[in-house]
Biopython code that builds the backbone (N, CA, C, O; Angstrom):
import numpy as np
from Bio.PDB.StructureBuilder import StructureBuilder

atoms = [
    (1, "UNK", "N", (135.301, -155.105, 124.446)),
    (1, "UNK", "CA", (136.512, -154.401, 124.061)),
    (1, "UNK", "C", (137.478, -154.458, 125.246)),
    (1, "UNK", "O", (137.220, -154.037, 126.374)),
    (2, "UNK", "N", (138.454, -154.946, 124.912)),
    (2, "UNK", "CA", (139.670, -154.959, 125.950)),
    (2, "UNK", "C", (140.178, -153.750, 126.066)),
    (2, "UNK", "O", (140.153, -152.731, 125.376)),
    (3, "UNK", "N", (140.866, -154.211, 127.555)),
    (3, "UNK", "CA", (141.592, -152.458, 127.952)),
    (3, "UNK", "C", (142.746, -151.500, 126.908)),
    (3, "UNK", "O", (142.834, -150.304, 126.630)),
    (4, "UNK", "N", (143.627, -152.897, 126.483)),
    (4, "UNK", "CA", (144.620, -152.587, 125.392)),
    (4, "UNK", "C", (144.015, -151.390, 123.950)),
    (4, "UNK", "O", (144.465, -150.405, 123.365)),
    (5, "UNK", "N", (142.553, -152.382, 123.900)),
    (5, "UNK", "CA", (142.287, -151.268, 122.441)),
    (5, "UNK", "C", (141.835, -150.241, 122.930)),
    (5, "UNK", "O", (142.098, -149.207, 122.316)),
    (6, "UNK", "N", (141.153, -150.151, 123.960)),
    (6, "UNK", "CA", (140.487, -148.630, 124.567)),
    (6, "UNK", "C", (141.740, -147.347, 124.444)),
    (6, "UNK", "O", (141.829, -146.299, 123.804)),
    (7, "UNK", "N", (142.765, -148.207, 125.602)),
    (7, "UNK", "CA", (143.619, -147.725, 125.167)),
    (7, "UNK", "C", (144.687, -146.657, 123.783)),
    (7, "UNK", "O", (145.325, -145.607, 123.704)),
    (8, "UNK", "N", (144.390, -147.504, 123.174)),
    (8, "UNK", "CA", (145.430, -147.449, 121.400)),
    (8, "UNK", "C", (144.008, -146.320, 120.799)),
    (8, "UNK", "O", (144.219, -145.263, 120.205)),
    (9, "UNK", "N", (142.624, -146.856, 121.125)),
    (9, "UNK", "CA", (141.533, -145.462, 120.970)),
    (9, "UNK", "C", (141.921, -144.294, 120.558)),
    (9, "UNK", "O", (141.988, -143.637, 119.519)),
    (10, "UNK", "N", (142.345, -144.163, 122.529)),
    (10, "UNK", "CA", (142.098, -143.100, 123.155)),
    (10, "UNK", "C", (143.337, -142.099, 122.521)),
    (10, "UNK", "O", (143.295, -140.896, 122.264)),
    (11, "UNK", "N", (144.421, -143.053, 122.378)),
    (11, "UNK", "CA", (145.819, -142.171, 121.386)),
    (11, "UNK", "C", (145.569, -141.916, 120.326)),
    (11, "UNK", "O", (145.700, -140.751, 119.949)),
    (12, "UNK", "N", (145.127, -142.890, 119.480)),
    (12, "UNK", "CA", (144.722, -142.428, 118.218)),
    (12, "UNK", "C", (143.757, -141.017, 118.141)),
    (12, "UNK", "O", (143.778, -140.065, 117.361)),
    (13, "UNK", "N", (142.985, -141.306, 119.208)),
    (13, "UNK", "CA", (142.055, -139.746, 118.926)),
    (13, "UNK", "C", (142.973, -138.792, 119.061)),
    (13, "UNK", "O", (142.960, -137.978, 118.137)),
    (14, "UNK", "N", (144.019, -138.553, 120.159)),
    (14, "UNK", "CA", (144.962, -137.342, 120.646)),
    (14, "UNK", "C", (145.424, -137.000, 119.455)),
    (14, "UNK", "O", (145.264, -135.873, 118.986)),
    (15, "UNK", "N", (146.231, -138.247, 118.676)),
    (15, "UNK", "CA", (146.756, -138.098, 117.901)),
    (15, "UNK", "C", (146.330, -137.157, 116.438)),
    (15, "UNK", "O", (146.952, -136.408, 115.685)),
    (16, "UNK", "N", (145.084, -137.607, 116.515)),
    (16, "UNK", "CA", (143.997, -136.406, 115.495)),
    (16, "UNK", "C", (143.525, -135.523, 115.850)),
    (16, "UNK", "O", (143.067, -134.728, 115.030)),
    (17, "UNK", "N", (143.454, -135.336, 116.912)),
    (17, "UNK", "CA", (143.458, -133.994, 117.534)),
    (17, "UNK", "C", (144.553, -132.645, 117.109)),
    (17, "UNK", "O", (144.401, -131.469, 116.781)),
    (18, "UNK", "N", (145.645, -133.523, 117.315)),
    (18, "UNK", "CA", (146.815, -132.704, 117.270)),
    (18, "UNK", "C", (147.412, -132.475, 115.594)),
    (18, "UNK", "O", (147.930, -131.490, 115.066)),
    (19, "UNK", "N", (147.116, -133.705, 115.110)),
    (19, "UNK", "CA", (147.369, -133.597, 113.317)),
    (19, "UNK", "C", (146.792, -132.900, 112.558)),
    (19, "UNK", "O", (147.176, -132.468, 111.471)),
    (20, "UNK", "N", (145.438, -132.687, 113.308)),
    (20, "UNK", "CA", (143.857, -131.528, 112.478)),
    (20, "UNK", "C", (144.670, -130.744, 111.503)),
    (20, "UNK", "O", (144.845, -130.934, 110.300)),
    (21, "UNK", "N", (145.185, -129.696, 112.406)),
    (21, "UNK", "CA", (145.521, -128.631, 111.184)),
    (21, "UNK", "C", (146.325, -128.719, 109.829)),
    (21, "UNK", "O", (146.276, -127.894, 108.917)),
    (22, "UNK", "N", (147.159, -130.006, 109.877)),
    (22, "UNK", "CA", (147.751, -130.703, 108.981)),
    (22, "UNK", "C", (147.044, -130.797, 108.092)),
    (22, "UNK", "O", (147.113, -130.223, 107.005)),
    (23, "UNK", "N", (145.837, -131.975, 108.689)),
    (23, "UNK", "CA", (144.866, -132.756, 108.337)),
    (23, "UNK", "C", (144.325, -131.633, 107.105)),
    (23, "UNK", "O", (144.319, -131.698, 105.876)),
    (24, "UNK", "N", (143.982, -130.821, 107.868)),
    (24, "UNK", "CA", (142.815, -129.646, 107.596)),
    (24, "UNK", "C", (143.275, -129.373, 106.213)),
    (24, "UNK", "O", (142.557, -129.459, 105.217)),
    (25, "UNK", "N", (145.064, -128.893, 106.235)),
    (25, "UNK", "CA", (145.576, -128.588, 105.011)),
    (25, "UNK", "C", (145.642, -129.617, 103.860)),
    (25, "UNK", "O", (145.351, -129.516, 102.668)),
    (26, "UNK", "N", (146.014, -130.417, 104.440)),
    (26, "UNK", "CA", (146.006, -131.345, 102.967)),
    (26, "UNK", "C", (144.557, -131.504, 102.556)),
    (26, "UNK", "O", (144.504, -131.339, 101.338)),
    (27, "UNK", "N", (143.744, -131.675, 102.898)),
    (27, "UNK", "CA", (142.394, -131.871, 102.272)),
    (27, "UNK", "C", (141.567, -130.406, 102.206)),
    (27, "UNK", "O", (140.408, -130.196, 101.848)),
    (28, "UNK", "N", (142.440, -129.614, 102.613)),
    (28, "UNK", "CA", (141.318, -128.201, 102.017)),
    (28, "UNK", "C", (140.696, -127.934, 100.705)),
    (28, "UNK", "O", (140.357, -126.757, 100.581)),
    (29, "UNK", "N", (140.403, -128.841, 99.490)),
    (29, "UNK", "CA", (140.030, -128.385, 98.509)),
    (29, "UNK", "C", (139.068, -129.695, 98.418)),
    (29, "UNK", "O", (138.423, -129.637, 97.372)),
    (30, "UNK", "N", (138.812, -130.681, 99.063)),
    (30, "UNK", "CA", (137.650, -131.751, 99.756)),
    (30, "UNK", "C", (137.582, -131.597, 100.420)),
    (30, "UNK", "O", (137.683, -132.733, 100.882)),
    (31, "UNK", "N", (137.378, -130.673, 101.643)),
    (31, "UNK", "CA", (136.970, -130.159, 102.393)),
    (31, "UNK", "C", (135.822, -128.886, 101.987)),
    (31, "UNK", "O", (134.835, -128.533, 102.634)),
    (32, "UNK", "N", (136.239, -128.463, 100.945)),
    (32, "UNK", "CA", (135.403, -127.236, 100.482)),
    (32, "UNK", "C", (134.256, -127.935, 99.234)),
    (32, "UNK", "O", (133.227, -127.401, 98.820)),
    (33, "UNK", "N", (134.839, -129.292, 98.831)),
    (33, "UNK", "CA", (133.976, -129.959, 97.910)),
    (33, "UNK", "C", (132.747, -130.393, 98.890)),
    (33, "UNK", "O", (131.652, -129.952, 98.539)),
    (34, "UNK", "N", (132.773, -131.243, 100.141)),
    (34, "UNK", "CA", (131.807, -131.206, 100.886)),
    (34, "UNK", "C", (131.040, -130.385, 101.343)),
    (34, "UNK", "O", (129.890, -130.682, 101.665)),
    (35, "UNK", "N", (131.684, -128.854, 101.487)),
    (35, "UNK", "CA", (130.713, -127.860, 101.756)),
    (35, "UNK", "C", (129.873, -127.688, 100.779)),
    (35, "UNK", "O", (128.663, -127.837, 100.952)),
    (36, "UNK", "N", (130.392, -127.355, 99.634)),
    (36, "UNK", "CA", (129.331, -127.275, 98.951)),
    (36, "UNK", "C", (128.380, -128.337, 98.137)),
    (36, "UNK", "O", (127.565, -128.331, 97.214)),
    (37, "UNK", "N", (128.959, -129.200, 99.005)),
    (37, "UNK", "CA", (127.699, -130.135, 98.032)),
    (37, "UNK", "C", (126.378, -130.034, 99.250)),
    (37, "UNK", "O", (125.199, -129.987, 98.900)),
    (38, "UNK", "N", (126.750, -130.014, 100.494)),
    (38, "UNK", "CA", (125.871, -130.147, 101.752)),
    (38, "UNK", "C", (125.317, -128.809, 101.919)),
    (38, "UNK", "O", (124.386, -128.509, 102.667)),
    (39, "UNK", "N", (125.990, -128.018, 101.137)),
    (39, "UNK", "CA", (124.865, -126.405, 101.441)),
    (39, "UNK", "C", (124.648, -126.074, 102.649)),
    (39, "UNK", "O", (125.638, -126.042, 103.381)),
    (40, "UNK", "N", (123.488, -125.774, 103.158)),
    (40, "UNK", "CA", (123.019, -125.422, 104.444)),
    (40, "UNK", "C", (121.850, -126.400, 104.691)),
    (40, "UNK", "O", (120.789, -126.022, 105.188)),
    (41, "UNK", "N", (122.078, -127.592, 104.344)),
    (41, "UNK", "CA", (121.185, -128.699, 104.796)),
    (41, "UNK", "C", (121.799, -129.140, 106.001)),
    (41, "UNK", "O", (122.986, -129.462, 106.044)),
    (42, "UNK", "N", (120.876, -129.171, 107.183)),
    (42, "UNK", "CA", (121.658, -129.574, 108.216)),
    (42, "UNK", "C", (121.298, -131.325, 108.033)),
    (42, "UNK", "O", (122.126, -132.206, 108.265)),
    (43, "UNK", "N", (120.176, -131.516, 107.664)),
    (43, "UNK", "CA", (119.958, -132.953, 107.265)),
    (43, "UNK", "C", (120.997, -133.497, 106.564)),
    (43, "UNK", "O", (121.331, -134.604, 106.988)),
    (44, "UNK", "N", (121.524, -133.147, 105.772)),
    (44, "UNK", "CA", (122.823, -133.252, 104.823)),
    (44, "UNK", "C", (124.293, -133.214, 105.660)),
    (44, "UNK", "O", (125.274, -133.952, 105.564)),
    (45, "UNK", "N", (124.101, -132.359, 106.289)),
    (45, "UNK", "CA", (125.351, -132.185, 107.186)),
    (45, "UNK", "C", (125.544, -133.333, 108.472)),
    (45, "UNK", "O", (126.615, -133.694, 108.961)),
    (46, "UNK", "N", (124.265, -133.747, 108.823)),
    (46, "UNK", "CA", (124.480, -135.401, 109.747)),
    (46, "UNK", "C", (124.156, -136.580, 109.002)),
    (46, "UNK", "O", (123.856, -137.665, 109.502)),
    (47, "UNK", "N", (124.240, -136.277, 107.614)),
    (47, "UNK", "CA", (123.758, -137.671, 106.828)),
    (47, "UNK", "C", (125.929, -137.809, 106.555)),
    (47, "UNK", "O", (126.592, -138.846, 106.570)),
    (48, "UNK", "N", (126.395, -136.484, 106.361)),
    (48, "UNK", "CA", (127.756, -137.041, 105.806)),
    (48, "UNK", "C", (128.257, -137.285, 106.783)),
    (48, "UNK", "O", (129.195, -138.023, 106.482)),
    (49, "UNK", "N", (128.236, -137.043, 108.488)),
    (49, "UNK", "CA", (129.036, -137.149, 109.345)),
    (49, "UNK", "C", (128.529, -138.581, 109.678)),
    (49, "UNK", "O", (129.382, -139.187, 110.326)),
    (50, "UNK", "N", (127.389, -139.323, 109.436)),
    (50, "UNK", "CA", (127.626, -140.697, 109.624)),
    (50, "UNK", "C", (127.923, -141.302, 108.387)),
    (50, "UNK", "O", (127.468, -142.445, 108.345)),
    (51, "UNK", "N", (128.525, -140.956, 107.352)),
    (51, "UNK", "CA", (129.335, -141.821, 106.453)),
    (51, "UNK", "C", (130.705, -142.031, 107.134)),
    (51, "UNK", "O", (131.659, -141.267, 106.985)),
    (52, "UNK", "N", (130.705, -143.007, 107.802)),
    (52, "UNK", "CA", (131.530, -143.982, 108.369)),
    (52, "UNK", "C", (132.100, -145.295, 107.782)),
    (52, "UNK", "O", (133.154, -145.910, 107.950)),
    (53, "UNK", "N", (130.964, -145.491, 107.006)),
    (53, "UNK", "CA", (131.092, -146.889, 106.581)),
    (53, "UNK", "C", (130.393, -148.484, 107.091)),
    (53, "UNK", "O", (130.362, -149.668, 106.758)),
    (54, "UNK", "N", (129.883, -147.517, 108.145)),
    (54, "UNK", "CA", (129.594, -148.698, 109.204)),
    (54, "UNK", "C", (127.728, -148.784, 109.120)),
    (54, "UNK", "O", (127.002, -149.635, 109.634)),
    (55, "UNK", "N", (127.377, -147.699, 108.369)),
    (55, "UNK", "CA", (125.648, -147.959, 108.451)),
    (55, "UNK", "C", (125.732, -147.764, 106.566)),
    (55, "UNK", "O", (126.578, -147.339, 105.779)),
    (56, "UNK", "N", (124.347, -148.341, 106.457)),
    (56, "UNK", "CA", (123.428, -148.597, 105.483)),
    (56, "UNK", "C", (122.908, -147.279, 104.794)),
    (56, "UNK", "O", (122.854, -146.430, 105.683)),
    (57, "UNK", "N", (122.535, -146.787, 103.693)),
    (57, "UNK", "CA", (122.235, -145.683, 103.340)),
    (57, "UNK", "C", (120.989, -145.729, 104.060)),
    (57, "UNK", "O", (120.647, -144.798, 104.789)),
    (58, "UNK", "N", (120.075, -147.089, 103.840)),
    (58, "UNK", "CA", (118.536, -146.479, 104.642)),
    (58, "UNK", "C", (118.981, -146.322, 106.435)),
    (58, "UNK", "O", (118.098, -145.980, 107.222)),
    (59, "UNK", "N", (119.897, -146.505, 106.756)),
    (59, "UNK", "CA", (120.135, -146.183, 108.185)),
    (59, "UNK", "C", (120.414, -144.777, 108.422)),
    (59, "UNK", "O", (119.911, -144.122, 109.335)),
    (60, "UNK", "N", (121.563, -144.172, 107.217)),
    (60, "UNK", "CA", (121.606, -143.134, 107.528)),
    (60, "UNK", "C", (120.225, -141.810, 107.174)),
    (60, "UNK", "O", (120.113, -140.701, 107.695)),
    (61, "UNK", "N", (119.427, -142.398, 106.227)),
    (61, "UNK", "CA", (118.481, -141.640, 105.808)),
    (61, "UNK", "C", (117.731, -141.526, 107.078)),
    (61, "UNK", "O", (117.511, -140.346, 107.349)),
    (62, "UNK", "N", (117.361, -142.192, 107.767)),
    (62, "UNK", "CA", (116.313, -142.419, 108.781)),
    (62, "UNK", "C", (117.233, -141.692, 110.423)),
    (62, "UNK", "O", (116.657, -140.987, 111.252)),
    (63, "UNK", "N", (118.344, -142.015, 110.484)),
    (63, "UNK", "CA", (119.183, -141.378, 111.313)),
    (63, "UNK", "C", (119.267, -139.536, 111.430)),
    (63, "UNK", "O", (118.829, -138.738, 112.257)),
    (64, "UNK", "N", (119.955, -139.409, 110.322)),
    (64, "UNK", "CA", (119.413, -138.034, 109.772)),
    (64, "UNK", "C", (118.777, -137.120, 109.639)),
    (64, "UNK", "O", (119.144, -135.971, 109.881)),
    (65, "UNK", "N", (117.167, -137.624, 109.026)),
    (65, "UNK", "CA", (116.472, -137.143, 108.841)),
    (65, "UNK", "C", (116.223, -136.504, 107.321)),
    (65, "UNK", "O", (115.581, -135.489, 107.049)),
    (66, "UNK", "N", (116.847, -137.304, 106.512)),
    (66, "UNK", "CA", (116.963, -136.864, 104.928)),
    (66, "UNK", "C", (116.282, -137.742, 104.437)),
    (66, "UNK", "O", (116.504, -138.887, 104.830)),
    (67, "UNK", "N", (115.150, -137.507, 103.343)),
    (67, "UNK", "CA", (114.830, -138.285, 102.906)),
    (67, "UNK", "C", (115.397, -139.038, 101.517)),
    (67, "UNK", "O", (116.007, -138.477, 100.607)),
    (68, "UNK", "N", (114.986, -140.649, 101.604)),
    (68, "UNK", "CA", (116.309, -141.206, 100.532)),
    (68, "UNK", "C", (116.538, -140.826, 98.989)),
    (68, "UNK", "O", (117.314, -141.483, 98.295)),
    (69, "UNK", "N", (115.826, -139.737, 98.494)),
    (69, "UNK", "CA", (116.154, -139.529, 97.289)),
    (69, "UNK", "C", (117.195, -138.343, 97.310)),
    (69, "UNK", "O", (117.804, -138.175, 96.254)),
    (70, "UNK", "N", (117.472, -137.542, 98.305)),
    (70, "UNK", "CA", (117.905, -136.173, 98.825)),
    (70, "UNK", "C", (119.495, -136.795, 99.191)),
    (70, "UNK", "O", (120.511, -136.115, 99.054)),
    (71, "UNK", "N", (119.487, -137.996, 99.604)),
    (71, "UNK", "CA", (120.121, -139.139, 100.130)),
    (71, "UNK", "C", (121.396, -139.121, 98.891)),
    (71, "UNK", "O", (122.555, -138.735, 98.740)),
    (72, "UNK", "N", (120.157, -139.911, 98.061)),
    (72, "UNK", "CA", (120.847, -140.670, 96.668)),
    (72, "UNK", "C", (121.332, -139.391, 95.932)),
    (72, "UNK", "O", (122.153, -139.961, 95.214)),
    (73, "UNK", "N", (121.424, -138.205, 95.610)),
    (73, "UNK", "CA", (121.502, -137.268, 95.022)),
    (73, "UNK", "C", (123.169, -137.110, 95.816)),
    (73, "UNK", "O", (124.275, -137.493, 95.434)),
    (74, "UNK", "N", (122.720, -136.363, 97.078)),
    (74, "UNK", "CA", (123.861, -136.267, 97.772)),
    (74, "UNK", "C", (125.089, -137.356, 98.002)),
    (74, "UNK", "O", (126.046, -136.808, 98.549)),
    (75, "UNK", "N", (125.277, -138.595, 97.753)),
    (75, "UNK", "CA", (125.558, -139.331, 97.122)),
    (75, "UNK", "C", (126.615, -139.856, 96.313)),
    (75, "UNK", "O", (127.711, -140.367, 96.544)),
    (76, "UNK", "N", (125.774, -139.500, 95.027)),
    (76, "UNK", "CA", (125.922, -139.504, 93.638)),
    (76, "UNK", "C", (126.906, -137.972, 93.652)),
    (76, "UNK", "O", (127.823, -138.033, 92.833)),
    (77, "UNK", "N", (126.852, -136.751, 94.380)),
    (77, "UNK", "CA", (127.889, -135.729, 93.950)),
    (77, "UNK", "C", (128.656, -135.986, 94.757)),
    (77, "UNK", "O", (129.690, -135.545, 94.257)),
    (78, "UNK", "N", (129.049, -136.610, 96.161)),
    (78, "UNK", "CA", (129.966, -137.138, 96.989)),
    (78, "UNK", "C", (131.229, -137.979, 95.752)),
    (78, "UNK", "O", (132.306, -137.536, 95.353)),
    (79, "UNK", "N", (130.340, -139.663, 95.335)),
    (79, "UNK", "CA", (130.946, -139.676, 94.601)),
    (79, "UNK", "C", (131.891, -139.238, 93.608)),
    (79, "UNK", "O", (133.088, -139.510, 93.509)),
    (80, "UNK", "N", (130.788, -138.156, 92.532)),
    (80, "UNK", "CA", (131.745, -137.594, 91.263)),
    (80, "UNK", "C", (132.449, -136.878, 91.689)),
    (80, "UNK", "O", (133.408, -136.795, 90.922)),
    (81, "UNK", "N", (132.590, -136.124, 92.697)),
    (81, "UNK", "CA", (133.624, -135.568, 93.532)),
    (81, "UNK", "C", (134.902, -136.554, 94.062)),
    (81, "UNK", "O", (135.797, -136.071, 94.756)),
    (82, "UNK", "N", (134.897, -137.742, 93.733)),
    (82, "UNK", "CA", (135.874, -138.263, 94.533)),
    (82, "UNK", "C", (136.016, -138.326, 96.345)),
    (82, "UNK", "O", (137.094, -138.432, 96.931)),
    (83, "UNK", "N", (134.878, -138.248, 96.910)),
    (83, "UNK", "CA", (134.775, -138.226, 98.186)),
    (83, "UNK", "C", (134.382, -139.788, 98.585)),
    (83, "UNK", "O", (134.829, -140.382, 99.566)),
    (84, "UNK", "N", (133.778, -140.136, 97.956)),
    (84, "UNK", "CA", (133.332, -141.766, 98.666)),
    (84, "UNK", "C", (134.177, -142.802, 97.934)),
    (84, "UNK", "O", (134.187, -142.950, 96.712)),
    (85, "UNK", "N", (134.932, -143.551, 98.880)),
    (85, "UNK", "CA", (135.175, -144.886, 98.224)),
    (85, "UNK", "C", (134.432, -145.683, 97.662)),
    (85, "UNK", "O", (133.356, -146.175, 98.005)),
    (86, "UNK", "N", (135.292, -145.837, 96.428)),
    (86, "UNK", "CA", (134.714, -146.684, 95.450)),
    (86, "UNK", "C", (134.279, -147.674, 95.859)),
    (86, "UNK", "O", (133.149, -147.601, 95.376)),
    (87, "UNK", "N", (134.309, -148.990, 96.640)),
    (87, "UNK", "CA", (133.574, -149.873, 97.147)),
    (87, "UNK", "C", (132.877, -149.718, 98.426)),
    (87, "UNK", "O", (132.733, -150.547, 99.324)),
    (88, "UNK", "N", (132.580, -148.834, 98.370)),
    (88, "UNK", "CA", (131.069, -148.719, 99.211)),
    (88, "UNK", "C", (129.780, -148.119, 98.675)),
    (88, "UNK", "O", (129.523, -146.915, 98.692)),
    (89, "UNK", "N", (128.950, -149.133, 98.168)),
    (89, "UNK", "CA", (128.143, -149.195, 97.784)),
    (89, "UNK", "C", (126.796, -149.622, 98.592)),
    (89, "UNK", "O", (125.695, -149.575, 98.044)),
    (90, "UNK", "N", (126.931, -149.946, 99.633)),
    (90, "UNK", "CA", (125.424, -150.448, 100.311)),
    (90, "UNK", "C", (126.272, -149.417, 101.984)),
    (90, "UNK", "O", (125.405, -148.986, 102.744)),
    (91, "UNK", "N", (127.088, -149.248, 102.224)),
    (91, "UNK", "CA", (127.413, -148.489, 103.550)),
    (91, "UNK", "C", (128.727, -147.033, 103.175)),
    (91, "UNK", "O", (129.941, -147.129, 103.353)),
    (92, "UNK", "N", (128.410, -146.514, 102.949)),
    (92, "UNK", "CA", (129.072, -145.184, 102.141)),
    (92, "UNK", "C", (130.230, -144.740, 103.354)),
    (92, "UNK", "O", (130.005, -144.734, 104.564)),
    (93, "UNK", "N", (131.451, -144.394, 102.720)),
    (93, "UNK", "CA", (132.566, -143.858, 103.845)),
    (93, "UNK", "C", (133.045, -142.745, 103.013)),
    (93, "UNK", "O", (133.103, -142.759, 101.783)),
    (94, "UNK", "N", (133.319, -141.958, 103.646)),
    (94, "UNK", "CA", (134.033, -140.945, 102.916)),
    (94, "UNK", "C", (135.688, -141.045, 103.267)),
    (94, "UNK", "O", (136.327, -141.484, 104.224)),
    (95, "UNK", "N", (136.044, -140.397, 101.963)),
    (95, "UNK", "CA", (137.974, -140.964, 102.238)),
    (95, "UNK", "C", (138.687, -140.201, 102.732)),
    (95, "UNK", "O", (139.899, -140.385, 102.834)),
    (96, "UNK", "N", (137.913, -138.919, 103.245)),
    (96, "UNK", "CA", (139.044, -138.244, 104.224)),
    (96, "UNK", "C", (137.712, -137.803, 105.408)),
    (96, "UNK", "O", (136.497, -137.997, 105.385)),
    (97, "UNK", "N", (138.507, -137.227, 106.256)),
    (97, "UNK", "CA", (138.159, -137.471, 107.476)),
    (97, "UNK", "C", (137.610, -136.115, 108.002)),
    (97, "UNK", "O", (138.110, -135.094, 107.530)),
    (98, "UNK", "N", (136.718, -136.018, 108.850)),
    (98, "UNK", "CA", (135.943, -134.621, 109.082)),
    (98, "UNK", "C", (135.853, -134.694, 110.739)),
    (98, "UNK", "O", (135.526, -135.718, 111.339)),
    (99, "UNK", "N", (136.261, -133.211, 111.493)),
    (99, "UNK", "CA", (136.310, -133.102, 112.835)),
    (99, "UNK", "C", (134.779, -133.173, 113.161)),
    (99, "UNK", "O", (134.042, -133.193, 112.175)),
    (100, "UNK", "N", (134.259, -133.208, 114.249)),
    (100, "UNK", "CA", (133.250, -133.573, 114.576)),
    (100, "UNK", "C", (132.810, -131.867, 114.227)),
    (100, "UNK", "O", (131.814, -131.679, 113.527)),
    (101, "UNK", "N", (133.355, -131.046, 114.588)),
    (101, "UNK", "CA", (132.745, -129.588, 114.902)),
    (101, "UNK", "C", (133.019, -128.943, 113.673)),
    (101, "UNK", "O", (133.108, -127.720, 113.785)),
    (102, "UNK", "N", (133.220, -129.513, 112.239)),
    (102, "UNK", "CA", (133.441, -129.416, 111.104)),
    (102, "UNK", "C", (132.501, -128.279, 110.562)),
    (102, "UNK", "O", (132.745, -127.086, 110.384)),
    (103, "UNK", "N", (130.861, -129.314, 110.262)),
    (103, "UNK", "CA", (130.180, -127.372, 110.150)),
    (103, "UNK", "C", (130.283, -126.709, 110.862)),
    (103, "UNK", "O", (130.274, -125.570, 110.394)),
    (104, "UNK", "N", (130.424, -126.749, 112.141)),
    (104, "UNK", "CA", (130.001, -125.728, 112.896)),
    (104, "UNK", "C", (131.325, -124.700, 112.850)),
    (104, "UNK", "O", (130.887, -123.585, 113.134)),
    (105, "UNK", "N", (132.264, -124.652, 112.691)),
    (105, "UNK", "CA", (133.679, -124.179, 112.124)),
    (105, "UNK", "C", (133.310, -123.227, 110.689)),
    (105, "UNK", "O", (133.992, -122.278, 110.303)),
    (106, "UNK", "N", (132.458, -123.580, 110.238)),
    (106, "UNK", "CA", (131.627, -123.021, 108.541)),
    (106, "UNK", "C", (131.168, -122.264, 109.088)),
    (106, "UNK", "O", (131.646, -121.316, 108.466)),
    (107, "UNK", "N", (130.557, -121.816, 109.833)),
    (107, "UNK", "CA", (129.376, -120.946, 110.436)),
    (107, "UNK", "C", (129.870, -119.530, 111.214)),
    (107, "UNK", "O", (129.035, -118.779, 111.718)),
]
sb = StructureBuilder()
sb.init_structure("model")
sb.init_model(0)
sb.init_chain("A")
sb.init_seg("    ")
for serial, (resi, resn, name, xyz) in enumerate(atoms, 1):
    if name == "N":
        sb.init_residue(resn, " ", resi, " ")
    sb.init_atom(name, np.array(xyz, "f"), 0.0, 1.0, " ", f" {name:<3s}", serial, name[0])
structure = sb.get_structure()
């Protein structure tokens, strides 16, 4: 990684830093759809924070600590909720965006 993108990173993060509460507002009613689909599973709660897009459902199952039917369930209501893009099917992303300290903000 070159210095340039580290760079453009490191703004982009500020930049969401500072938009959060925006952020926060426009998606407060998928924001509250994720709570309750994740309950008080904390297994659930680091299976959605690596829906990135970038791992495999059996990556995130095993990452986690969820096992893959708990997985596929959670999932499947992400989906009918409108939370996962439609073409991700083998690496799951969710379409809006969650602060890192997201549950812990629930609590």
């Amino acid at each position: 990684m070159n210095e340039q993108t580290e760079l453009l990173r490191e703004i982009r993060d500020l930049i969401l830093i500072a938009a959060e509460p925006a952020i926060a507002k426009r998606d407060e009613k998928r924001r509250a759809s994720v709570r309750e689909i994740v309950g008080r599973s904390k297994p659930k709660e680091k299976a959605i924070m690596l829906m990135n897009g970038s791992r495999t459902q059996k990556q995130i199952a095993t990452e986690a600590g969820i096992d893959q039917g708990a997985l596929s369930r959670c999932i499947k209501a992400l989906r009918e909720t409108e939370l996962l893009g439609k073409d991700q099917e083998a690496n799951p992303k969710l379409v809006i965006t969650l602060p890192t300290n997201f549950f812990e903000e629930a609590q």
